[in-house]
Structures are given as structure tokens and as C-alpha cells.
TORDO-918264 format. One record per residue (C-alpha): z, y, x; residue number from 1; residue in one letter. Coordinates in steps of 0.02 Angstrom, whole numbers. Layout:
<atoms>
<atom><pz>Z</pz><py>Y</py><px>X</px><drenkol>NUM</drenkol><dopa>a</dopa></atom>
...
</atoms>
This chain:
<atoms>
<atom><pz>-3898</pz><py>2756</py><px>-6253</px><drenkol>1</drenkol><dopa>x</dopa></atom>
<atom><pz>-3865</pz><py>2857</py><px>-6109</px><drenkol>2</drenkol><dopa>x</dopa></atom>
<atom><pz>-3723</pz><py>2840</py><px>-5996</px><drenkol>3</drenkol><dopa>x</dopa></atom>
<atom><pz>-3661</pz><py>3015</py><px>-5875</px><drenkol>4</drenkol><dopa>x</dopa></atom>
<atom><pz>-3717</pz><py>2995</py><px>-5707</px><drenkol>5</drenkol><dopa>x</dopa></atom>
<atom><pz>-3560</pz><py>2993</py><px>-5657</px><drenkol>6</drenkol><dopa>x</dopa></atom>
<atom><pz>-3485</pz><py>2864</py><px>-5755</px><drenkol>7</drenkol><dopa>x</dopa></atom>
<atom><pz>-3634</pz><py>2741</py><px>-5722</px><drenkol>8</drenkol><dopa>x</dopa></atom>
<atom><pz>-3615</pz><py>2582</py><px>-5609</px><drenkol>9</drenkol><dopa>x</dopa></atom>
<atom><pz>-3439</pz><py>2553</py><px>-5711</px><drenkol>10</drenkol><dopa>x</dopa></atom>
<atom><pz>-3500</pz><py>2424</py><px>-5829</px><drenkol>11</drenkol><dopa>x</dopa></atom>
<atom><pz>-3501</pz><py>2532</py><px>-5994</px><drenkol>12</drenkol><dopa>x</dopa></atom>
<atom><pz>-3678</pz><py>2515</py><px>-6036</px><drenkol>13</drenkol><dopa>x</dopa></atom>
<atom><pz>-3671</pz><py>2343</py><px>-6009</px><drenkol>14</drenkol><dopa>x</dopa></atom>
<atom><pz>-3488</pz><py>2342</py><px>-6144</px><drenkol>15</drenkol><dopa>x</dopa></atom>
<atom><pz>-3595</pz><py>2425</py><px>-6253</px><drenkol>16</drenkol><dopa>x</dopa></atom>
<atom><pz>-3759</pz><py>2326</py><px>-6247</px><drenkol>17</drenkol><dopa>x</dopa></atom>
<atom><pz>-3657</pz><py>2140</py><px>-6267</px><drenkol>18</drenkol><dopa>x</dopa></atom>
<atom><pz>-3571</pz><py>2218</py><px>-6409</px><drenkol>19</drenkol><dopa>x</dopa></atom>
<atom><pz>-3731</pz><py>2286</py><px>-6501</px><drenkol>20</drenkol><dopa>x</dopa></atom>
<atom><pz>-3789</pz><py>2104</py><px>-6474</px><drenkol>21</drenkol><dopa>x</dopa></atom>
<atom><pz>-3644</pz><py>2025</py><px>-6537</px><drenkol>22</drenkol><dopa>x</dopa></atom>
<atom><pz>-3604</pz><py>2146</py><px>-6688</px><drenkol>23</drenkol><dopa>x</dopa></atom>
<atom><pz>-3798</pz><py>2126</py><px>-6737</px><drenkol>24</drenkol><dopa>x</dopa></atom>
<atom><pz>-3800</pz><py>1937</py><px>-6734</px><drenkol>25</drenkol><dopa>x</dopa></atom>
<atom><pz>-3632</pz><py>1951</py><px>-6876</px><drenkol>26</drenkol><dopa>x</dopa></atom>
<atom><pz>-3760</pz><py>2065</py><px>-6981</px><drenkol>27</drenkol><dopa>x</dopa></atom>
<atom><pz>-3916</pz><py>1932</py><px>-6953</px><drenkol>28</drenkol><dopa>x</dopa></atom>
<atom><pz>-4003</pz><py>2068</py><px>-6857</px><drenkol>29</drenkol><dopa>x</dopa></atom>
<atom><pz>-4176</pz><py>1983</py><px>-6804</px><drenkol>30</drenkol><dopa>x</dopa></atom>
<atom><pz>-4224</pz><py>2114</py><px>-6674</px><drenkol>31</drenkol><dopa>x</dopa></atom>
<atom><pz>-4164</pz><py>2276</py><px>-6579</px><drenkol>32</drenkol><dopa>x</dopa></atom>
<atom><pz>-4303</pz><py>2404</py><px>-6541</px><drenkol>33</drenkol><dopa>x</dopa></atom>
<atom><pz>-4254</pz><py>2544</py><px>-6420</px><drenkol>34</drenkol><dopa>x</dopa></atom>
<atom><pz>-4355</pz><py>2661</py><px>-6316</px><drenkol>35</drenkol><dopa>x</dopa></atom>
<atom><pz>-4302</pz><py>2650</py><px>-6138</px><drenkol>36</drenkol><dopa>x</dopa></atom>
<atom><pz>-4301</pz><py>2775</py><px>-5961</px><drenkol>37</drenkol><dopa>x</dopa></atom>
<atom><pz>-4426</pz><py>2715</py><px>-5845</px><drenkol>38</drenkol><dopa>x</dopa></atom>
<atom><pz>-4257</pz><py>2703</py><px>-5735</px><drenkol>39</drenkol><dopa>x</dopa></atom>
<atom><pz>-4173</pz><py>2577</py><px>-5849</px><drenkol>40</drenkol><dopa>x</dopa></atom>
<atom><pz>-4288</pz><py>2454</py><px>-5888</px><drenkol>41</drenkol><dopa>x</dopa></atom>
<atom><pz>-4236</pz><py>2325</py><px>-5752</px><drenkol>42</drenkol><dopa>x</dopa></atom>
<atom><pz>-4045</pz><py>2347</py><px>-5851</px><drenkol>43</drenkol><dopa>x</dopa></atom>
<atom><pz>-4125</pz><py>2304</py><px>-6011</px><drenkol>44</drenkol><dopa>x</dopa></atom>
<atom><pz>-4208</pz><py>2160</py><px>-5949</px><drenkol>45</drenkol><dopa>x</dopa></atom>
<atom><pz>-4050</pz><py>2089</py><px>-5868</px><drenkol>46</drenkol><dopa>x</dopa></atom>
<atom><pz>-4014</pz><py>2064</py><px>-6087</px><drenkol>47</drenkol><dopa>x</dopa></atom>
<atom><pz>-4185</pz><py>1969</py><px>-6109</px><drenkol>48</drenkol><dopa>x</dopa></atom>
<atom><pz>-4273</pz><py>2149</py><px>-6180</px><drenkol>49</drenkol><dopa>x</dopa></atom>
<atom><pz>-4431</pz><py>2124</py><px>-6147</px><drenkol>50</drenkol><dopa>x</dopa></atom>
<atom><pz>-4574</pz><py>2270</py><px>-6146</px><drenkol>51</drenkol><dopa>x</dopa></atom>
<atom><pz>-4695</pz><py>2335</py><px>-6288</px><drenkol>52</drenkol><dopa>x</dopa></atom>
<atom><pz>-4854</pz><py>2423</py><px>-6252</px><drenkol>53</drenkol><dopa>x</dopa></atom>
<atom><pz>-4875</pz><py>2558</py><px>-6129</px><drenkol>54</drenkol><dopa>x</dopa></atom>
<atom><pz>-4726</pz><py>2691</py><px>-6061</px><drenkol>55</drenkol><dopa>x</dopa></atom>
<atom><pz>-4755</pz><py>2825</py><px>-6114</px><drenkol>56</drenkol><dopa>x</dopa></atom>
<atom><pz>-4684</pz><py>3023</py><px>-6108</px><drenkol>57</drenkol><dopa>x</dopa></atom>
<atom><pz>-4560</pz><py>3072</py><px>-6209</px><drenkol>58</drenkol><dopa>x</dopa></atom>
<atom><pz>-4603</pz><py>3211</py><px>-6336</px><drenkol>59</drenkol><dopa>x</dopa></atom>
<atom><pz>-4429</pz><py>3313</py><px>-6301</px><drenkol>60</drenkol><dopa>x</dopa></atom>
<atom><pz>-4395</pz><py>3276</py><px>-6117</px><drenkol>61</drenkol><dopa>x</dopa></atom>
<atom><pz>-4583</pz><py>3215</py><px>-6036</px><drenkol>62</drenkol><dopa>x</dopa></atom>
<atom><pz>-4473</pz><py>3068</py><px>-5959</px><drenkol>63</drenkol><dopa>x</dopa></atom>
<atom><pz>-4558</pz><py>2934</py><px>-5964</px><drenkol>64</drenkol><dopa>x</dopa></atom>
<atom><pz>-4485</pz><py>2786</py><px>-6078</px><drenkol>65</drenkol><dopa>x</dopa></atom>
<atom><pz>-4561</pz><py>2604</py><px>-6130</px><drenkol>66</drenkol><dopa>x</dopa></atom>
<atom><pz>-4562</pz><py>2544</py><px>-6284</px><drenkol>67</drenkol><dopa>x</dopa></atom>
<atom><pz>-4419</pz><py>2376</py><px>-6268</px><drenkol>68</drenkol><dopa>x</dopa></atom>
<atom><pz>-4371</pz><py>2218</py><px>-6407</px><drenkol>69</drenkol><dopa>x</dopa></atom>
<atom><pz>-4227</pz><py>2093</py><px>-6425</px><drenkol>70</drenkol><dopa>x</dopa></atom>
<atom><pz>-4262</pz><py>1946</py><px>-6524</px><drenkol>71</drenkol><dopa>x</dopa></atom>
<atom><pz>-4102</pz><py>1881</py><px>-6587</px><drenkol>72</drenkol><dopa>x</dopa></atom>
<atom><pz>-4065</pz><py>1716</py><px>-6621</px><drenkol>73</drenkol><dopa>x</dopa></atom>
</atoms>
């Protein structure tokens, strides 16, 4: 997911994230994997993702991402 710059700070990621969450606990999701910027792993965290394995560069961009899980219960 990636929000515009300019749109950022006005709580649509964090729409979006709670309603992932809540559509994938109707379809007994057991996990969310996504690949996260370097810059927004401390927003995925604030949702209990926690981090897998090293970051890493992207193969398109060269950003550099990490590897991030939601256990669903």
C-alpha cells in the first residue's frame, strides 16, 4: 500500500489497514504478509506487524523494504 505524500498524515492508511484486518478476520484469514518501506515500519507495528528476516532492496525501486506478518486471531 502506498499512500501520496501528500495525502499522508490524514489517517487513510490507517482506514485501510483496520479494514484489511477486519475484512480478513470475516474470511478466517490466519496471517497478512506484506513487504514494507524502511520508512513505514514503525506504522505497521502500531497494528502488532511484527518483522521477518532481514530488509532488504527492492528489485524494481532499490528501496529498502522488510519482510512484515500479522497473526490473526
Amino acid at each position: 500500500m502506498a499512500i501520496e505524500k501528500s495525502f499522508q498524515t490524514h489517517g487513510i492508511g490507517t482506514k485501510i489497514i483496520k479494514e484489511l484486518i477486519r475484512y480478513s478476520k470475516t474470511k478466517n484469514v490466519s496471517k497478512i504478509e506484506l513487504s514494507a518501506r524502511e520508512t513505514a515500519i514503525a506504522f505497521y507495528k502500531k497494528f502488532n506487524f511484527l518483522t521477518l528476516g532481514n530488509k532488504y532492496p527492492s528489485k524494481k525501486t532499490g528501496i529498502i523494504h522488510q519482510q512484515m506478518v500479522l497473526k490473526i486471531e
